[in-house]
C-alpha positions in Angstrom: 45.7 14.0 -199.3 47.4 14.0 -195.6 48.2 17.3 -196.1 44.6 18.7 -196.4 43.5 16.1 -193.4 46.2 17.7 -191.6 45.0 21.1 -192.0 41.2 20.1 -192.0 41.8 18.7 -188.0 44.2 21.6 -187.3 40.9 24.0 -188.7 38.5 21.7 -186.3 41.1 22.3 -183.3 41.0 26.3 -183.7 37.6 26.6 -184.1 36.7 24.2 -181.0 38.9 26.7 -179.0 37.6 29.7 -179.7 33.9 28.1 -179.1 35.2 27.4 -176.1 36.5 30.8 -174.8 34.0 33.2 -174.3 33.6 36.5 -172.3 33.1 36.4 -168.3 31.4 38.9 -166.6 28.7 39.8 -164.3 24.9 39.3 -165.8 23.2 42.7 -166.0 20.0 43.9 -167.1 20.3 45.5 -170.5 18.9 49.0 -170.9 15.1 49.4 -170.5 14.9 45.8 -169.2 13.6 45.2 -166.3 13.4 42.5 -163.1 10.4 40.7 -163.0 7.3 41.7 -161.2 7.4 40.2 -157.3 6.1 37.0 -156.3 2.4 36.9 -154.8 2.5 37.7 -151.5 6.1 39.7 -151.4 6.1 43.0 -151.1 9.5 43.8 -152.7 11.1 42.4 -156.1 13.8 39.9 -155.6 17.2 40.9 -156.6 19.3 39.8 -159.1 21.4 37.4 -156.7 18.8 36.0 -155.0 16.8 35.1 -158.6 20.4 33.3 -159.7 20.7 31.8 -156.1 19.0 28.1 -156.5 16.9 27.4 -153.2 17.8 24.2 -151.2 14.8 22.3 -152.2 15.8 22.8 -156.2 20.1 21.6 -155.5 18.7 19.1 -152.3 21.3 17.6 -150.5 22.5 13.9 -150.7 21.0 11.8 -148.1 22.5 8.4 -148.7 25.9 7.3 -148.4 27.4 6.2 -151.9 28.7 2.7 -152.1 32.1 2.4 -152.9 32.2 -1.3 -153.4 30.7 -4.0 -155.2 28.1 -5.8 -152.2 25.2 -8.3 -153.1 21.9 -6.7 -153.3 18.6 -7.8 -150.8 15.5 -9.3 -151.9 13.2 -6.7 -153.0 9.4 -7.4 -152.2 8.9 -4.3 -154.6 11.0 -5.9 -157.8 7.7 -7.3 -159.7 7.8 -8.4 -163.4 5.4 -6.3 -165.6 2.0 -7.3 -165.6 1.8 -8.3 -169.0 4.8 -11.2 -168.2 3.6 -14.7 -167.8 3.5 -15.5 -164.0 5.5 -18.8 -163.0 3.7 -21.7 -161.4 
């Protein structure tokens, strides 16, 4: 019975590595395809970089500063329970 769980998680190891491998090389068009029409308003069609090139508002850069240790967190005015929760007195 160890023998054939042995084999089976060898089986699940091969497999899971050549998933994992796969071919690496430029995207092209295939034959007859072609790029898409040009936005509104442009008078020539992107190319194929600049379609795979993400603009800066779709990746935006961080703009706050990551804490890197615990601190106490301020009151927040904003931090209301849900309006169906009973309101203290």
């Amino acid at each position: 019975m160890r023998h054939g769980m042995k084999q089976g998680a060898m089986l699940i190891l091969v497999a899971t590595a050549l998933a994992a491998c796969g071919q690496r090389s430029p995207l092209a068009l295939k034959p007859g395809q072609q790029l898409p029409p040009a936005p509104y308003g442009r008078a020539d069609k992107p190319s194929t970089t600049e379609l795979l090139t993400a603009s800066p508002v779709a990746i935006p850069l961080r703009s706050v500063e990551l804490r890197t240790r615990s601190e106490e967190r301020e009151d927040d005015p904003f931090d209301l329970p849900p309006p169906e929760a009973p309101q203290p007195q």
